[in-house]
GUVOPA-73422 format. One record per residue: x, y negated, z of N, C-alpha, C in turn. Coordinates in steps of 0.001 Angstrom, whole numbers, plus 500000, padded with zeros to 6 digits. Each point is the difference from the previous one (the first is absolute). Layout:
// GUVOPA-73422
XYZXYZXYZ...
// end
This chain:
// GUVOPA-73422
258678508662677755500937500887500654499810501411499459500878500781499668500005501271499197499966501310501299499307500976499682499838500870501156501347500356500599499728500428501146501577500547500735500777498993500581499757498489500006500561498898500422499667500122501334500410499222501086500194500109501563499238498470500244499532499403498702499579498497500290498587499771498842499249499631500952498481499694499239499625498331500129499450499835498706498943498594500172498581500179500930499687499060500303498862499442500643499300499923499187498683499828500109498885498993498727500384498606499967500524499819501773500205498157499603501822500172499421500542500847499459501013499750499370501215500122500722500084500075501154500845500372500625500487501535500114501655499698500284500484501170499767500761500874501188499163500695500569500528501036500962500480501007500433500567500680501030500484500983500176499420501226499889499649501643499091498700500489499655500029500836501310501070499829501223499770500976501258500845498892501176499390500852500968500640499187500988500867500480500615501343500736499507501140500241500784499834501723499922501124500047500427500359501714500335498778500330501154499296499218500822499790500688501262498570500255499362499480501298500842498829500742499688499539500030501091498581499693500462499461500306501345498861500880499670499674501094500724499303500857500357499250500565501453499605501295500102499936500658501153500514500777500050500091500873501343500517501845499540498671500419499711498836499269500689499159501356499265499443500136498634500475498784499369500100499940498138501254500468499687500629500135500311501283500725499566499401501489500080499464500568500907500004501387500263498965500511499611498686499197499231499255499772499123500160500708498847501097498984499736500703499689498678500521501381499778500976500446500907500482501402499635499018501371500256499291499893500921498967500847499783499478500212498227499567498676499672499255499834498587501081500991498727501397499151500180501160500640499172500248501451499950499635500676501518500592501781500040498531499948500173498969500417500131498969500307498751500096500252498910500061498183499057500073500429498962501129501168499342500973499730500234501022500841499842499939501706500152499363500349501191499599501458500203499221500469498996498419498763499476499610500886499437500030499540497896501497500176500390500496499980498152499996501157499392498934500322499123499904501362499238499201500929501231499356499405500588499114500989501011498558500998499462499955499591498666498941500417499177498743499565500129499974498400500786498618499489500439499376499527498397498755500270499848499092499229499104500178500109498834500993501387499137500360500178498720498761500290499222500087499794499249498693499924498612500689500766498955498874500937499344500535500620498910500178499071498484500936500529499359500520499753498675498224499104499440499058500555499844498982500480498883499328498342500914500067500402500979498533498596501113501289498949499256501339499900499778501092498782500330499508499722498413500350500524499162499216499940498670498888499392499665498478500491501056499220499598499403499298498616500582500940499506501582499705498900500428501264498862498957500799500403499696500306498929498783499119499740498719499477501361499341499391499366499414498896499220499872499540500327501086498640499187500637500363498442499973501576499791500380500166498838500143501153499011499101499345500200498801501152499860499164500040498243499418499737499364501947500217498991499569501438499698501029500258500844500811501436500076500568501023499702498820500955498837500153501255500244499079500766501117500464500939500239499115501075501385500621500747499379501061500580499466500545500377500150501514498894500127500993498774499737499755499062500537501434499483501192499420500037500509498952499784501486499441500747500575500746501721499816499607500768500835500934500287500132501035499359498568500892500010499689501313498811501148500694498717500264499346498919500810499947500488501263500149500509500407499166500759501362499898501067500489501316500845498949500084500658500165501187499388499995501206498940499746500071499031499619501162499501501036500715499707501183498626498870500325500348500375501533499791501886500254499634500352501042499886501049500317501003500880498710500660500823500029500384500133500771501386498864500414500559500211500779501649500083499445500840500584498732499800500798499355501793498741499345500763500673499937501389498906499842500585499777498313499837500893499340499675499943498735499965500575499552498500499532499644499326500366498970498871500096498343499795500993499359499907499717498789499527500146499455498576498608498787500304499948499455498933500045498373500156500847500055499118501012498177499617499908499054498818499545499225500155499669499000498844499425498749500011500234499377499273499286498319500269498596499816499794500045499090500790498000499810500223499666499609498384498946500748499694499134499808499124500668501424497939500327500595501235501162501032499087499470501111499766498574499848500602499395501159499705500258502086501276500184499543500849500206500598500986498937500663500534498779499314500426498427500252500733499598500418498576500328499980499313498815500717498798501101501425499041501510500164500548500281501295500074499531500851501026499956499140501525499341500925500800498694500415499820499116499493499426498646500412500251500047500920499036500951499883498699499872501492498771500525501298501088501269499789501052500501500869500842498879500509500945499145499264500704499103500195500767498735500905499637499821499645499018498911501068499091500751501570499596500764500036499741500991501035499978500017500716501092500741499300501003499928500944501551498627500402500531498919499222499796498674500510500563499501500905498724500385500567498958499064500441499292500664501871500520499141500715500334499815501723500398501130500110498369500673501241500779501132500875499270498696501056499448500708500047498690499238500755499472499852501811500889498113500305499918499932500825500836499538499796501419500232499029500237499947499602501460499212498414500356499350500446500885498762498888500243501239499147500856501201499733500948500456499243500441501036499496498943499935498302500481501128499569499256501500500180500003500709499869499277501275500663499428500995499850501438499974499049500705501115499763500915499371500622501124498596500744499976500017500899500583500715501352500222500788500391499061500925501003499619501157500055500391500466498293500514501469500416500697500296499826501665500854499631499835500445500212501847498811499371500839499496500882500778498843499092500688500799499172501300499342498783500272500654499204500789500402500350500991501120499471500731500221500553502107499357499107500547499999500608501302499268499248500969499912498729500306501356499554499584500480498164500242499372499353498555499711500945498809499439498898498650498629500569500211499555500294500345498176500436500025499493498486500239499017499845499823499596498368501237499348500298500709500039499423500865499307500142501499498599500082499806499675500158501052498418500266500019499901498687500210498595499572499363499153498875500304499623499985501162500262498746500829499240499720501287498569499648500252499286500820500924498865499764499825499633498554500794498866499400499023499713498778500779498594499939501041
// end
C-alpha cells in the first residue's frame, strides 16, 4: 500500500480500514490541554528564548562534522531561531537525537564572556513555565 492510502495490510495479510470513521473521541480537558500547548507555543514565536551566537553555531558544527546537511541546518535553526518552541520531524532512525545532542551542547555552552549559558540571555521564564518547586518528601 503506497503512503496516503485510507487502507492498510495486516501482517496476516489482510486488508483494512487505516481509521475508524470520521468520529474522534476525546475529553474537554485534552482539548483545553491541547490548546493551552498550541497558544504557548504560538506566543512564544521569535520570543528570543535560547539564541546562540553565529561563532558557538559554527564551532558546534564543526565539532560535529558527522551531521549530514539537513541536521547541520536543522542545528543551526535550532539554536538560532529564538522561538520558544521548535519542532522537530522525521522518521525514526533519521538521525534526530544525535542533531539534538550537537543542539544541546550548543545551548549549555556560556556566551562568550559570560560564565552562564547562552539561553541564559533571553526572555527569562513567567511564572506558569518556571517548574514548580520540588515537594519535599
Amino acid at each position: 500500500m503506497g503512503a496516503g492510502t485510507e487502507r492498510i495490510r495486516t501482517r496476516s495479510g489482510h486488508v483494512v480500514p487505516a481509521t475508524s470513521g470520521d468520529r474522534r473521541y476525546t475529553t474537554t480537558e485534552l482539548l483545553a490541554a491541547e490548546e493551552r500547548i498550541v497558544a504557548s507555543a504560538t506566543d512564544r514565536v521569535g520570543a528570543g528564548c535560547a539564541q546562540v551566537g553565529t561563532a558557538t553555531v559554527d564551532e558546534i558544527l564543526a565539532r560535529h562534522g558527522h551531521l549530514d546537511g539537513e541536521q547541520a541546518h536543522g542545528v543551526r535553526q535550532l539554536l538560532t531561531s529564538g522561538n520558544g518552541y521548535d519542532l522537530v520531524i522525521g522518521q525514526a532512525g533519521t538521525g534526530k537525537s544525535t542533531m539534538l545532542g550537537a543542539a544541546r551542547i550548543g545551548w549549555r555552552r556560556p556566551a562568550s564572556g559570560s560564565s552562564a549559558p547562552p539561553w541564559r540571555h533571553g526572555r527569562p521564564p513567567t511564572s506558569k513555565e518556571a517548574p514548580a518547586s520540588p515537594v519535599p518528601r
